[in-house]
C-alpha positions in Angstrom: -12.8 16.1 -24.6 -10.9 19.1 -25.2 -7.3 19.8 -23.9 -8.4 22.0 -21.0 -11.1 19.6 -20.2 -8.0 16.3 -20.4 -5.6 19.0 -17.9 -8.2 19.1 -15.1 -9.7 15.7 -15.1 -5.6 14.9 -15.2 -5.1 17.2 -11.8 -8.2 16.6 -10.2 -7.4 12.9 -10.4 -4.0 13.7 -9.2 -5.7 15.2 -6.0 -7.7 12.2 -5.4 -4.9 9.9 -6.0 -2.9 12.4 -3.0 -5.4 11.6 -0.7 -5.9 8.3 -1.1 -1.9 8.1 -0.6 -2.6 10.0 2.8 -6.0 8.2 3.7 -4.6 4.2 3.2 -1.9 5.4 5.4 -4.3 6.3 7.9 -6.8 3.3 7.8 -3.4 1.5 7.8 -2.0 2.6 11.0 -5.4 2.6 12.7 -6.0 -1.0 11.5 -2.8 -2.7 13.1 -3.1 -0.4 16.3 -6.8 -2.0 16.9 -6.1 -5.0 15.9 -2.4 -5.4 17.7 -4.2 -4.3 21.3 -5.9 -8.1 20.8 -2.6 -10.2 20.2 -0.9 -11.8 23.1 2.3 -13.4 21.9 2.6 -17.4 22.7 -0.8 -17.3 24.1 -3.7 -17.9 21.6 -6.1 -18.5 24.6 -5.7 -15.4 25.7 -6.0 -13.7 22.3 -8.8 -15.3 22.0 -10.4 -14.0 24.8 -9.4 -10.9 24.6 -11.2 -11.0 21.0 -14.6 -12.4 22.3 -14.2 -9.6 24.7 -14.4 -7.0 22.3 -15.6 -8.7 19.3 -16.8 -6.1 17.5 -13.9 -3.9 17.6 -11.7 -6.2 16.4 -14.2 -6.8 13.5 -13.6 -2.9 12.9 -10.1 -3.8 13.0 -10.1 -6.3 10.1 -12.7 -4.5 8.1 -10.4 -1.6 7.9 -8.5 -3.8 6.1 -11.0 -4.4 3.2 -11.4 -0.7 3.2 -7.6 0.1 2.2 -7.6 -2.5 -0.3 -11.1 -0.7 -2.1 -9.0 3.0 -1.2 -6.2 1.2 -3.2 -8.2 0.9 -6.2 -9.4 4.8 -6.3 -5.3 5.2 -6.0 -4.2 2.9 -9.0 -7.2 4.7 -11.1 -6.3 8.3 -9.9 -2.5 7.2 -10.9 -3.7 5.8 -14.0 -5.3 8.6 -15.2 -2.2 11.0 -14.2 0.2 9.5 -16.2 -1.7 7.6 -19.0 -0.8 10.5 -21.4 3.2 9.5 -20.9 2.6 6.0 -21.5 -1.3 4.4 -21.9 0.8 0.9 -22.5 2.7 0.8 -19.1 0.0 2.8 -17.0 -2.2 0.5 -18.0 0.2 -2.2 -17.1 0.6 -0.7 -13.3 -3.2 0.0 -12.9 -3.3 -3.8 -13.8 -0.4 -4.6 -11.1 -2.5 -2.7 -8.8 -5.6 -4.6 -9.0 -3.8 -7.8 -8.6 -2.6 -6.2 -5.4 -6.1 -5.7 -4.4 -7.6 -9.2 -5.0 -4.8 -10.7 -3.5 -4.8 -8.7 -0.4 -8.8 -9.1 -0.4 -8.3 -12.8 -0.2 -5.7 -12.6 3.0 -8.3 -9.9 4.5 -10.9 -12.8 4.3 -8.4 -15.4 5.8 -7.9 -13.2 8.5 -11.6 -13.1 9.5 -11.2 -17.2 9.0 -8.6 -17.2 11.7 -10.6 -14.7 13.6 -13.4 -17.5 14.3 -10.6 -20.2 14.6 -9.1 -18.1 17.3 -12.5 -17.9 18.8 -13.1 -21.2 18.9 -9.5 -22.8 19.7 -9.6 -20.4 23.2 -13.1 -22.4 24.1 -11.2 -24.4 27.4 -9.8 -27.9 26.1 -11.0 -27.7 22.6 -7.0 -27.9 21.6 -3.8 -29.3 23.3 -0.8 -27.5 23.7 1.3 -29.1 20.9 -2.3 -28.0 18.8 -2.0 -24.5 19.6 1.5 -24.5 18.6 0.6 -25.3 15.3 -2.4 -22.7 15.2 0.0 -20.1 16.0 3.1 -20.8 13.8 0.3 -21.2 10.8 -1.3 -17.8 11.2 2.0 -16.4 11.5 3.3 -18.3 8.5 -0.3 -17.0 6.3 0.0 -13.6 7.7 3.8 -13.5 6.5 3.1 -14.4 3.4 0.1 -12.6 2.5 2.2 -9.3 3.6 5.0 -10.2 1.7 3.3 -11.3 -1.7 1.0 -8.0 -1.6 4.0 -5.9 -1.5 5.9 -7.7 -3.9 2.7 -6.9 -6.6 2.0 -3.5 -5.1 5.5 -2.6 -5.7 5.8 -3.6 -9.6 2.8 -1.4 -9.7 4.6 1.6 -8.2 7.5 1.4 -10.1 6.3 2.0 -13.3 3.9 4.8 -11.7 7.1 6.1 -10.7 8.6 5.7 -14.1 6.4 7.3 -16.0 6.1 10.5 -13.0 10.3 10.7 -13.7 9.3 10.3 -17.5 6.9 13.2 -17.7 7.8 16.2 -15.3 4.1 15.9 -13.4 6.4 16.0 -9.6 9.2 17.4 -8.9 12.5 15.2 -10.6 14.0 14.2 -7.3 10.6 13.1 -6.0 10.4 11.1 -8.7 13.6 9.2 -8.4 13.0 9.0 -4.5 9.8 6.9 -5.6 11.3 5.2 -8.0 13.9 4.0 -5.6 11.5 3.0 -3.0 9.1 1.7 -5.4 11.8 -0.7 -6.3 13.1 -1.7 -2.2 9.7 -2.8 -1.7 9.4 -5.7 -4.2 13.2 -6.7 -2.8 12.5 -6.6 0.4 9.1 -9.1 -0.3 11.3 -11.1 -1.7 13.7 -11.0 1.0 11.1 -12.2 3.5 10.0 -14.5 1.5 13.5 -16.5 1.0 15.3 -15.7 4.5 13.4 -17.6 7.2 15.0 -15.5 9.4 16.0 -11.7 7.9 18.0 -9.4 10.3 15.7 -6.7 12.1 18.2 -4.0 10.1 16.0 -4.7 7.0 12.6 -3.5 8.8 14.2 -0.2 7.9 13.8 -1.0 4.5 10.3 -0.1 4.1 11.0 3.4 5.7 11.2 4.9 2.1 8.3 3.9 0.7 6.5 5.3 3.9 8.1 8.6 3.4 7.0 8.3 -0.6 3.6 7.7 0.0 3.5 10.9 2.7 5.2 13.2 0.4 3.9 12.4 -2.5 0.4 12.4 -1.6 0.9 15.8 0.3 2.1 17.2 -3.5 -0.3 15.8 -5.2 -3.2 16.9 -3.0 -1.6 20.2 -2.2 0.0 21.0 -5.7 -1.4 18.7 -8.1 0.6 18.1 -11.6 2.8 19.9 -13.4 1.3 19.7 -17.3 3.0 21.8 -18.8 5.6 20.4 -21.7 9.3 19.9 -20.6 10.2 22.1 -23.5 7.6 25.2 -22.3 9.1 25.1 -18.7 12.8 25.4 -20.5 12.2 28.3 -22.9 10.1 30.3 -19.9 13.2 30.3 -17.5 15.9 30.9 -20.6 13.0 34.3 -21.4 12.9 35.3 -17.6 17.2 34.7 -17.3 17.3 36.9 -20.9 14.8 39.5 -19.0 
């Protein structure tokens, strides 16, 4: 493959990997608003029947999920391809990281359809006691917690070398860069944080605003703008010609 054929697989891959940035935050935000319309706090017979109301929605819901997590891997491999020029050792390292990420959230996804048909079948009248659908609840809670937390802590180690190697190269802009760097990195932390604090202050919600904001503006210049490939050292002498000009 020739040089010119390397730049525009590298930007057209750059494109994809903006959209799929955009898209998962879609699917995303469509998934929890579905599914959060069936959840009735403290009251699993009532989720429950809301559910069997509206079963197949809520199947949409879930199965959104499973779609993010097979958008995430068109990501990591957009990514990979990007910045594998910079680094082939640490991109392939994320794009590793990143599929990690995917068959672990897979495997919550397929819990959460398990739950689904305990739900179902715990809101059948006096198939569980009280102290029995205590337990139900706190558990789901406890897996969905989890699940959340350890999927961001992988998906994070995976964005932070992305980010590296964008702040490494000059692909995106430089303060872009270290914006997604620094996010990158909150979003392991704040797994972590979740994982160790039984009870975290709500103040730390805020900590996954920047990676939010990442994922938004770096998708919009990757789809939009694509990557910068020319050399460090070309973009220095062309503004020291056009200042001698």
């Amino acid at each position: 493959m020739t040089s010119s054929e390397t730049d525009k697989s590298q930007i057209r891959y750059a494109r994809l990997a903006g959209f799929m940035y955009l898209f998962i935050i879609a699917v995303y935000l469509l998934s929890v608003f579905i599914t959060s319309r069936f959840a009735v706090p403290g009251n699993l017979v009532e989720t429950a029947h809301r559910i069997m109301g509206a079963e197949l929605l809520y199947r949409v819901g879930l199965s959104l999920g499973i779609l993010n997590m097979l958008c995430a891997v068109l990501l990591a491999m957009g990514l990979y391809v990007v910045v594998k020029p910079v680094d082939s050792n640490l991109a392939l390292l994320a794009f590793v990281f990143e599929l990690v990420y995917v068959a672990v959230g897979g495997a919550f996804d397929v819990i959460d359809f398990v739950f689904m048909k305990m739900q179902m079948g715990a809101g059948s009248v006096g198939s569980l006691d009280a102290r029995q659908l205590s337990v139900f609840i706190d558990l789901h809670s406890f897996v969905s917690l989890v699940g959340l937390n350890v999927t961001c802590i992988i998906y994070g180690a995976g964005s932070i070398l992305f980010f590296y190697l964008f702040l490494k190269s000059n692909y995106i802009p430089r303060l872009l860069a270290v914006f997604g760097l620094f996010a990158s990195a909150l979003v392991p932390i704040m797994g972590f944080s979740f994982l160790i604090v039984p009870q975290p202050p709500q103040m730390l919600q805020l900590g996954w605003a920047p990676i939010f904001a990442t994922e938004i503006l770096v998708g919009l210049w990757l789809l939009v703008k694509g990557v910068n490939l020319r050399p460090q050292g070309d973009v220095n002498l062309s503004s020291a010609t056009n200042s001698a000009g």
